[in-house]
C-alpha positions in Angstrom: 13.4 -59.2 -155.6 10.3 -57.0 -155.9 9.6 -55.0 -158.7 9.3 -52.4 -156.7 12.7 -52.6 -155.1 14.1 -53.0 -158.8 16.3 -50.0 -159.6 15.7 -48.6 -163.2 17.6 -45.4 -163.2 20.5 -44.1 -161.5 22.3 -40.5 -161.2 25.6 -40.2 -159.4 26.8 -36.7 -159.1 25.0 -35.3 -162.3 26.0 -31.6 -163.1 23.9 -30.1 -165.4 23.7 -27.3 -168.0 24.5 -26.1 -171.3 28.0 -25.0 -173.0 28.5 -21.1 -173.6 31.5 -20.5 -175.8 33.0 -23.3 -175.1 32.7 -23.5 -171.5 30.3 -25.4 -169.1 28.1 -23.2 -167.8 26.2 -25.2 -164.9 22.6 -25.0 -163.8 23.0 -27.2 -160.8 25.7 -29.8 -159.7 25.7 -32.8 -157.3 22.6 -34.6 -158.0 23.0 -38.2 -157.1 19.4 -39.9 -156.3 17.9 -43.3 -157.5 14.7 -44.3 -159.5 12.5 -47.9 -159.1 10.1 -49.6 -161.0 6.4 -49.1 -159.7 7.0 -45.6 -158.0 6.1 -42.4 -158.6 8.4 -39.9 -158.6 8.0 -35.9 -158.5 10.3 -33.0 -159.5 9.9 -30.3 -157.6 11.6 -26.8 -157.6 11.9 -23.1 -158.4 11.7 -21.8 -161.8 15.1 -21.8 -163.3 16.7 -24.4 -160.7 17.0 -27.1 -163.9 13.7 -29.4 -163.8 13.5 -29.3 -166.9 16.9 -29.4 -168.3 17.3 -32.2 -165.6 14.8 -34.3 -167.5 16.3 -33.5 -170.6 19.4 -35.3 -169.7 17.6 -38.5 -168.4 16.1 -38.6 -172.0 19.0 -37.6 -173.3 17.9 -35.3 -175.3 21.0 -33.0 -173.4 24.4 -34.0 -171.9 25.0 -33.6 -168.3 28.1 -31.6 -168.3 29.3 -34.0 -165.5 28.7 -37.4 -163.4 27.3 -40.8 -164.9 23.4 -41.9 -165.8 22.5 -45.9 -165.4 19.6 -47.4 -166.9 19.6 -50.9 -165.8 23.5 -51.0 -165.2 24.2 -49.6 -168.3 25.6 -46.0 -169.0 23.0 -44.0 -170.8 25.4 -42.8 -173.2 25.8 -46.3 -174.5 22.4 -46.9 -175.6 21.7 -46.3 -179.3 18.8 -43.7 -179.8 16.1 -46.1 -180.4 17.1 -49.0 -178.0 17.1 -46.1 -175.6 13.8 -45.3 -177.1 12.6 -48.8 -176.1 13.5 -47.9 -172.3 12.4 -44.3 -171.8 9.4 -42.2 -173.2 9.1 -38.8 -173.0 5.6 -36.4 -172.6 5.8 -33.2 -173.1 3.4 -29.9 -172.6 4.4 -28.2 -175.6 1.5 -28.8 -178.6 1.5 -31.4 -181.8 1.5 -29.0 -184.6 0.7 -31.7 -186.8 -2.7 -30.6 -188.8 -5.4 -33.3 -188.8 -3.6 -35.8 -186.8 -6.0 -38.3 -185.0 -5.5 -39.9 -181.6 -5.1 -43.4 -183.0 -2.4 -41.9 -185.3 -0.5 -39.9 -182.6 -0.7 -43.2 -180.4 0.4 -45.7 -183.0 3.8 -43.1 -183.4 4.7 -44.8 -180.0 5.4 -48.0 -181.5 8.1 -46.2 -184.2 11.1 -47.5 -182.0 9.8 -51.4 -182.8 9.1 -50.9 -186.1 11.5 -48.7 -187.7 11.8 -46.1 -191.0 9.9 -48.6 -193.1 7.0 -48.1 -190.3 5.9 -51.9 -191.2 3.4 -52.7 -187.8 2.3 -56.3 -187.1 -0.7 -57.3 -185.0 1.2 -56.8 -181.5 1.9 -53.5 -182.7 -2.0 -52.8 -183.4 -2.5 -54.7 -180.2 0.0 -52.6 -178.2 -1.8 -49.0 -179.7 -5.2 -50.1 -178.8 -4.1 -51.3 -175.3 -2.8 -47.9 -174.8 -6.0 -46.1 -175.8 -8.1 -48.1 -173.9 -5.8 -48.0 -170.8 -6.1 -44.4 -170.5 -9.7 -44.5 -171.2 -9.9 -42.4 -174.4 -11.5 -45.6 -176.8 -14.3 -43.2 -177.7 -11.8 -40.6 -179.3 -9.5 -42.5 -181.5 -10.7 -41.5 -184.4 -10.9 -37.8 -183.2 -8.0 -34.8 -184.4 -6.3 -34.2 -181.5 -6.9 -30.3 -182.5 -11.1 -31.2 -181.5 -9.6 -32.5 -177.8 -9.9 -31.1 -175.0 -6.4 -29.9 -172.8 -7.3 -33.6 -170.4 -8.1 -36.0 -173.1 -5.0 -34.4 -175.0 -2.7 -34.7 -172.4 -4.6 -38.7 -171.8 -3.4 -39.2 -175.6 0.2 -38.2 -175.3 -0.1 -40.8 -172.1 -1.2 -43.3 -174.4 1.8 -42.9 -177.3 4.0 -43.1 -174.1 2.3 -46.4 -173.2 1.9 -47.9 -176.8 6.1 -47.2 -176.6 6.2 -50.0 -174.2 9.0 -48.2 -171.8 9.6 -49.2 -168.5 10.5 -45.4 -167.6 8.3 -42.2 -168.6 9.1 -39.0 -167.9 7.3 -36.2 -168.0 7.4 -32.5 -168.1 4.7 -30.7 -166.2 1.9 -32.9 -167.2 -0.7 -30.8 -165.2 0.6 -27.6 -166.1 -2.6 -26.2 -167.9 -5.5 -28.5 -166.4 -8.6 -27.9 -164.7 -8.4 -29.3 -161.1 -10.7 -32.4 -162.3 -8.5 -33.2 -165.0 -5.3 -32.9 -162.6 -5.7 -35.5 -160.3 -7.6 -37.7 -163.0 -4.3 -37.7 -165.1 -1.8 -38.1 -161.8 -4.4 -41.3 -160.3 -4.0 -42.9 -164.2 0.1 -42.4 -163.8 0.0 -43.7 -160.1 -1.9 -46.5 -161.3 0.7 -47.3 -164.2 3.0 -47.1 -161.9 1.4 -49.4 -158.9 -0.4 -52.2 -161.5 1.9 -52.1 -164.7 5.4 -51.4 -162.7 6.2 -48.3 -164.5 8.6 -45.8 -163.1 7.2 -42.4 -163.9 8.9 -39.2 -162.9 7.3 -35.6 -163.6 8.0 -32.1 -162.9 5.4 -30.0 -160.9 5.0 -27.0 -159.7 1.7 -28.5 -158.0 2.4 -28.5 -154.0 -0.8 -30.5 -152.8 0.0 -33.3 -155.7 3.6 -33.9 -155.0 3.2 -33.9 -151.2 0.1 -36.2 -151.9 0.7 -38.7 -154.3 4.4 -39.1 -154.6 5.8 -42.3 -154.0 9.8 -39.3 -153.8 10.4 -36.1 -154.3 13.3 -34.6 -156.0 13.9 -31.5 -154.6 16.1 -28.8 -156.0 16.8 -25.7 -154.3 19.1 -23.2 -153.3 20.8 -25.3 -150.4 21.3 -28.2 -153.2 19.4 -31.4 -154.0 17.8 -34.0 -151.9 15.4 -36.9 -152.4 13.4 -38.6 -150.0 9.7 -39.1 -149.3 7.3 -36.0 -148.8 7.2 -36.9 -145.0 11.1 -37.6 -145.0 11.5 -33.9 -146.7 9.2 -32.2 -144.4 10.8 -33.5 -141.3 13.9 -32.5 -142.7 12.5 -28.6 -142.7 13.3 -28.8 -146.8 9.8 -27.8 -147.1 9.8 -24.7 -144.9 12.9 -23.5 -146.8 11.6 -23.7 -150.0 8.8 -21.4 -149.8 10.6 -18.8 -147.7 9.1 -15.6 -148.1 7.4 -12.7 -146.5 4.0 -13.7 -147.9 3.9 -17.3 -147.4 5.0 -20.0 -144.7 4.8 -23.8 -144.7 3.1 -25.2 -142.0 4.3 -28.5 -140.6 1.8 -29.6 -138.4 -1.1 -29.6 -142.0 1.5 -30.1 -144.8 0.1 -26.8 -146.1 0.9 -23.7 -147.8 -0.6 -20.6 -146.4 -0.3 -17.0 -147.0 1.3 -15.0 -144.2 -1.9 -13.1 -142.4 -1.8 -10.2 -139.9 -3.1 -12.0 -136.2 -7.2 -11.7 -135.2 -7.7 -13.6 -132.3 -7.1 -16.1 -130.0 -10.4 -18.8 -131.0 -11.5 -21.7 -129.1 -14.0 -24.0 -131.4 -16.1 -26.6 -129.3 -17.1 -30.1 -130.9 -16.2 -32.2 -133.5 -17.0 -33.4 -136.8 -17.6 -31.7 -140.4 -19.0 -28.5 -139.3 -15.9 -28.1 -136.3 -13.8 -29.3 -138.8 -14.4 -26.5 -142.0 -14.9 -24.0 -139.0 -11.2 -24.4 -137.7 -10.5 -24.0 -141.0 -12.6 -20.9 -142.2 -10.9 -19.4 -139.1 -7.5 -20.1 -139.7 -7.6 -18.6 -143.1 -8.3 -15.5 -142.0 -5.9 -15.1 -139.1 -7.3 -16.7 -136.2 -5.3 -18.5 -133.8 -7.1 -21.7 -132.5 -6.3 -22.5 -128.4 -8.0 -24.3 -125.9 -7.0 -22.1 -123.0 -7.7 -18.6 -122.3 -9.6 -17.5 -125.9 -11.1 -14.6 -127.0 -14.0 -16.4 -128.2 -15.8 -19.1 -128.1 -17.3 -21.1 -131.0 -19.6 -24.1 -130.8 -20.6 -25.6 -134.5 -24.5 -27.0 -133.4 -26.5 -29.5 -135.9 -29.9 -28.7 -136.6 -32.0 -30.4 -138.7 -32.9 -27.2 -140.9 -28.7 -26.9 -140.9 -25.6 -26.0 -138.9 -26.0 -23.1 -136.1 -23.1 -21.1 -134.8 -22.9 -19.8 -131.4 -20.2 -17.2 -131.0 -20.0 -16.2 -127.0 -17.6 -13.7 -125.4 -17.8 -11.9 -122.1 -20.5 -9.4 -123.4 -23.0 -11.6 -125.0 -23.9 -14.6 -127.6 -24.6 -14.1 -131.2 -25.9 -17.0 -133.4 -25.0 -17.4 -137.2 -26.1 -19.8 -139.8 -23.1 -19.7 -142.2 -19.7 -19.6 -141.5 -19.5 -16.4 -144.6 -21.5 -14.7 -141.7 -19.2 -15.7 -138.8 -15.9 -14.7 -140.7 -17.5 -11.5 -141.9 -18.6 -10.7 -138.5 -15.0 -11.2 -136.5 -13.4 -9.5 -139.3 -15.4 -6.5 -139.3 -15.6 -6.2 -135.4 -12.2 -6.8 -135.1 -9.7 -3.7 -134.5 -6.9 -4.8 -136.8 -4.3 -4.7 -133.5 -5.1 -7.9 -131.5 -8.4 -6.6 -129.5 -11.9 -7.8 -130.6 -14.3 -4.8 -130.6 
């Protein structure tokens, strides 16, 4: 058997929540999915649906209030806190508040469930905490406070403790939440490549749309209709996608995968050509209303290469304009454009 097809975590019929005087009070109910070693797996959902308390139960840091957790055939309840320790690490958003605290420091913390209260480290455990470090690419800021890092090389060091833990499972709680776009799909390729060349299974809330549809290996998918996990492809055929961002201002569309805000119709467009310049200019159109058809347009667009640049020709039935941006070609259909459907 693969790693790959090596089930580390199981969830039948989980409900969770939290007591209130004495009585469950449930957050959501009938969640029954599957995790593997070496896949990537993504949380996805609505504020308030549970992601979060969700996690918290598979760290067990909260009780479900019903249903069974496995980890590797076992029930999670019968680990002891640090063999579980040994199994699962958790990274969180919220900040160390521990003054002058260096990387190497925070890191080496990961290696407190093999060493225990008398925090006695051999050589593996040096070994492990500068594997870490360097497997997240942050050698050059071990000996920095973590106060002096950036919100990307912070979130790489709380990576790192997870890593020096030696789990096979890390979970994680919005770990792109505040970072730049660089720093975003820097930290989800270095978790997809834990997961592809050291066989970790790592699981992670987001609230990220283009990352979770992107990179995922599965979502997890909690919503108002209940919880379902599949791949993005398996959730988007399944109109799962459509339904979670139901609203008057946005639609999903299936044919892209994208989220777009809901726009009053321009025009029907026909754009002529291929290539980079067709390509962003479908694009540039569609954003602001336009309705791209082959047959029977109101326009006609044809993207030409120059070698001083791109050239667009716009021809209707009166005459032929040229533009030399596409800023200029939006701003021109939008302002001759009657707001009802007729091109002025």
């Amino acid at each position: 058997m693969s790693r790959r097809d090596d089930v580390i975590l199981e969830l039948r019929d989980l409900g969770i929540g939290y007591y209130r005087k004495g009585r469950p009070d449930f957050v959501f109910r009938h969640i029954t999915a599957g995790a593997r070693r070496g896949e990537m797996i993504a949380l996805m959902g609505r504020n308030g649906m549970g992601k979060s308390t969700l996690l918290r139960c598979i760290t067990r840091m909260l009780d479900p209030l019903e249903g069974t957790m496995e980890l590797e055939g076992t029930f999670l309840s019968r680990y002891s806190r640090r063999h579980l320790a040994r199994k699962i690490a958790w990274v969180s958003t919220e900040p160390v508040g521990v003054q002058h605290l260096r990387v190497y420091d925070l890191v080496s913390l990961g290696r407190f469930p093999w060493t225990g209260w008398m925090w006695t480290r051999t050589d593996a455990d040096r070994r492990a905490v500068w594997q870490a470090i360097e497997s997240v690419g942050i050698m050059g800021l071990a000996g920095r406070d973590l106060y002096e890092l950036s919100d990307g090389e912070r979130q790489r060091a709380m990576i790192a403790r997870a890593l020096a833990q030696d789990a096979d499972l890390i979970v994680l709680d919005e770990p792109t939440a505040f970072l730049d776009l660089v720093n975003r799909y820097e930290i989800i390729h270095l978790l997809l490549d834990l997961s592809r060349r050291e066989g970790k299974c790592i699981i992670f809330s987001t609230h990220d749309w283009h990352i979770a549809t992107g990179e995922a290996d599965l979502i997890w998918l909690m919503d108002e209709e209940g919880w379902i996990s599949g791949s993005p492809e398996d959730l988007a055929l399944a109109n799962r996608f459509e339904r979670l961002v139901d609203s008057d201002t946005m639609n999903y569309d299936p044919r892209t995968g994208q989220v777009k805000l809901v726009r009053e119709p321009v025009m029907k467009v026909s754009v002529q050509g291929e290539g980079e310049a067709a390509f962003w200019t479908r694009k540039a159109l569609e954003r602001i209303g336009c309705t791209l058809v082959t047959h029977h347009p109101e326009i006609i667009i044809t993207a030409v290469d120059r070698a001083e640049g791109v050239m667009w020709q716009v021809r209707r039935k009166t005459d032929t304009r040229q533009f030399t941006s596409l800023y200029e070609l939006v701003h021109f259909i939008l302002g001759n454009h009657s707001g009802n459907g007729n091109y002025q």
